[in-house]
C-alpha positions in Angstrom: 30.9 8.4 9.2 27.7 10.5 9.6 25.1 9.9 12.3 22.6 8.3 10.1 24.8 6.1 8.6 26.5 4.5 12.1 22.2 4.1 12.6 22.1 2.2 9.1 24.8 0.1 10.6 23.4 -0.6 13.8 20.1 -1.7 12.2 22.5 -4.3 10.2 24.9 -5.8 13.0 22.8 -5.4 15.6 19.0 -3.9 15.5 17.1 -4.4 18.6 20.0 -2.3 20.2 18.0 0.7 18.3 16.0 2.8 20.5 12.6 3.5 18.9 13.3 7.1 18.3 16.5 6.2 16.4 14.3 3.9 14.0 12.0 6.8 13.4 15.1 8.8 12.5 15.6 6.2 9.9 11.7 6.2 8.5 11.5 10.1 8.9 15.1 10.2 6.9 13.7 8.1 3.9 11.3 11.3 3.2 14.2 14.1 4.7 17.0 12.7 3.6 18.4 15.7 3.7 17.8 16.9 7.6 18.6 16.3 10.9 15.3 14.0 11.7 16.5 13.2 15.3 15.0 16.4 17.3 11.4 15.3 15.3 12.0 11.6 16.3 12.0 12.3 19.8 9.2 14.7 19.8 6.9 11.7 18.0 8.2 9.4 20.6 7.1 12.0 23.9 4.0 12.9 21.9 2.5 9.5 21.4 4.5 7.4 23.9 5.2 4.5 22.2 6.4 3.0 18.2 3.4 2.0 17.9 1.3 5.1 18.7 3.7 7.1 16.6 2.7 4.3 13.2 -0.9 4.6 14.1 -1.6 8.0 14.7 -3.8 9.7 12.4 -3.0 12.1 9.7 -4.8 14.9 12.2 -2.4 14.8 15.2 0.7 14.2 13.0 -0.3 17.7 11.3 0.2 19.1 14.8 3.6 18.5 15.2 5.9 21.1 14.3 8.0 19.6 10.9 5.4 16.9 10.0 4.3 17.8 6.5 1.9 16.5 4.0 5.1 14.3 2.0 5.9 12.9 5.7 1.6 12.2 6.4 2.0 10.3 2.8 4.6 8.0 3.9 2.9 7.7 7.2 -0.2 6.8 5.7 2.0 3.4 4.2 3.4 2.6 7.4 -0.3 2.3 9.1 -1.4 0.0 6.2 1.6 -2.1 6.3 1.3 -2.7 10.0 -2.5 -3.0 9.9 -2.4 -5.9 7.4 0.3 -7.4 8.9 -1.2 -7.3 11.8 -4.3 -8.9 10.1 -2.2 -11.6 8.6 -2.9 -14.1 11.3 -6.6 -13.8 10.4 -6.0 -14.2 6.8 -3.5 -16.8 6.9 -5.8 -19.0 9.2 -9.0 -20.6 9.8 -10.8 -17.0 11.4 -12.9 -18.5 13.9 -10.1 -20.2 15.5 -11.3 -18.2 18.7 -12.0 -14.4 19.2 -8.4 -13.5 20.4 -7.3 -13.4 16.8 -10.0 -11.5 14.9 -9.6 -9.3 17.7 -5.8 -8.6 17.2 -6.3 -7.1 14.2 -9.3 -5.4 14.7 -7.1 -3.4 17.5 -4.5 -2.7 14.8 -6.5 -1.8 12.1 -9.4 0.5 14.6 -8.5 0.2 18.5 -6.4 3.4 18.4 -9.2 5.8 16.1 -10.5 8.7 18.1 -13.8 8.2 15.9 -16.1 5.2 16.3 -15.7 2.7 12.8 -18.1 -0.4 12.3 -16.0 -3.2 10.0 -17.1 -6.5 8.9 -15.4 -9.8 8.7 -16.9 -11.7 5.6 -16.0 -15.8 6.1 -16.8 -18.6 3.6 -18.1 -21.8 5.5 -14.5 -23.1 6.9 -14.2 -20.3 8.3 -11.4 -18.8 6.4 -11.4 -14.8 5.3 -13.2 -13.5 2.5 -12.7 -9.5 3.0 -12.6 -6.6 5.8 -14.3 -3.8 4.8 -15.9 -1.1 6.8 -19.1 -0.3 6.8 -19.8 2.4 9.0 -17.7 6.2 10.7 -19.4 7.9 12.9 -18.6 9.9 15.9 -16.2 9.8 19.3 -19.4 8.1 20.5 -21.7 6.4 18.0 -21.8 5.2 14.6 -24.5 4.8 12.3 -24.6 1.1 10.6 -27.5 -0.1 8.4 -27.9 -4.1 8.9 -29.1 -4.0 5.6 -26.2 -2.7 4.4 -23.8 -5.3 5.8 -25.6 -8.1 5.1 -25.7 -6.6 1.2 -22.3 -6.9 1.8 -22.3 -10.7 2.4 -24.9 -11.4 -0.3 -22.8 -9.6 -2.4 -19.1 -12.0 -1.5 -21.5 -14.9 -1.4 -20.3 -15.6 2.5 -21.3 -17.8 4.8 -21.1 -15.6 7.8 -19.6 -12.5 9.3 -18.1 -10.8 12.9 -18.9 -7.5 13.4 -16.2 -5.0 15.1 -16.0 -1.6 16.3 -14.2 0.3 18.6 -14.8 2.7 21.4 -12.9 5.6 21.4 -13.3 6.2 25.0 -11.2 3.0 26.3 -14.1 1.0 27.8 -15.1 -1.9 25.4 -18.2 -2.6 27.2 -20.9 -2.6 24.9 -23.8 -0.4 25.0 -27.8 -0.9 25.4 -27.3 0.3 21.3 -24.9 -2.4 20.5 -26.3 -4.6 22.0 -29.7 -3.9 19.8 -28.0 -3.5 16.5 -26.4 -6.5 17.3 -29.5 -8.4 17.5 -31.4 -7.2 14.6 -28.0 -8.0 12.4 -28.0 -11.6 14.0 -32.3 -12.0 12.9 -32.0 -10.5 9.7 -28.5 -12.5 9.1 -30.2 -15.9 9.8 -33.5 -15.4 7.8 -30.9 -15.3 5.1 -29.1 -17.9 6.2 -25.8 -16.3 7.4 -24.0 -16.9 10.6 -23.3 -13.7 12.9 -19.8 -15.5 14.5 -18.7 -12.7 16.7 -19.3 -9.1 17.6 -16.2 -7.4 18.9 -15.7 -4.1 20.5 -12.2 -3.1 20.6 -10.2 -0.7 22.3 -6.4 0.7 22.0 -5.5 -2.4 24.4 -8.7 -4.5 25.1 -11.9 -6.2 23.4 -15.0 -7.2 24.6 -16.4 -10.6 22.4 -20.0 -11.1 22.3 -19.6 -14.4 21.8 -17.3 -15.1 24.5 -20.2 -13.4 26.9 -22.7 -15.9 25.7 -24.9 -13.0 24.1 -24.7 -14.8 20.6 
């Protein structure tokens, strides 16, 4: 029996016994089926420390590793969608507003880890539930430009009843800034002369978020 099939059969009888560099064996294997994907497992794993650094990382730093082609950034590209909107799934499945905590998760998952600055919006009806998640904004490692009149075109456009806003910070700290804190505001005043509630804005890191409406600024 070959080594990736006594994996295969681990994964059946008995899966959390899997290290994570022996499941990215088995994902790297469904693209190579036809090398040795161990020595590349293990390099993912050291490079990004963690499963979930290796699913999230983007297409730029995969390129950097020695073996990782464009059919492997393909697949990869899957993986990060997959595990974004599952991720998401609690938001989806549930009233959104429930609390921050949950809008949150998957604002991490689907942003937290970017080494550029996205702006997203969360479009609600009036209970609350999930409309769409679309981004409306990519900047730079520190800034992003985002026009309020183009998200609230956004929620004309789905017919919500309000939105959260979420970005991350690149550089760890999800403390807002002064500019945040400003576009935040004229989002929130143009948002209610239209009638639209501004629920939340998030800034999210890798492993943290800042609510604005936890901190009383909305």
């Amino acid at each position: 029996m070959g080594h990736r099939q006594r994996l295969r059969e681990k994964l059946t009888i008995e899966p959390k016994a899997l290290a994570d560099y022996e499941l990215l064996e088995l994902l790297l294997g469904q693209v190579l089926p036809r090398r040795d994907t161990k020595p590349l497992a293990k390099e993912l794993a050291a490079r990004f420390g963690s499963l979930r650094g290796v699913i999230q990382a983007t297409p730029e730093d995969l390129r950097e590793v020695s073996g990782f082609g464009e059919a492997l950034c393909g697949h990869w590209a899957l993986l990060r969608e997959v595990f974004a909107r599952v991720s998401e799934a609690p938001v989806r499945e549930r009233q959104v507003f429930s609390g921050p905590e949950v809008v949150a998760e998957a604002a991490r998952a689907r942003i937290g880890h970017l080494k550029v600055e996205e702006f997203w919006v969360a479009l609600v009806d009036n209970k609350n539930r999930l409309m769409t998640w679309e981004r409306v904004g990519r900047g730079t490692v520190d800034q992003t430009t985002v026009y309020p009149r183009e998200v609230l075109a956004l929620a004309l456009k789905h017919s919500a009843a309000g939105l959260i806003l979420a970005h991350n910070h690149p550089g760890g700290d999800p403390k807002p800034s002064q500019a945040d804190l400003d576009l935040t505001r004229r989002i929130r005043r143009s948002a209610e002369e239209l009638g639209l509630r501004v629920l939340d804005h998030l800034v999210v890191t890798e492993g943290a978020h800042f609510s604005f409406q936890e901190a009383g600024f909305l």
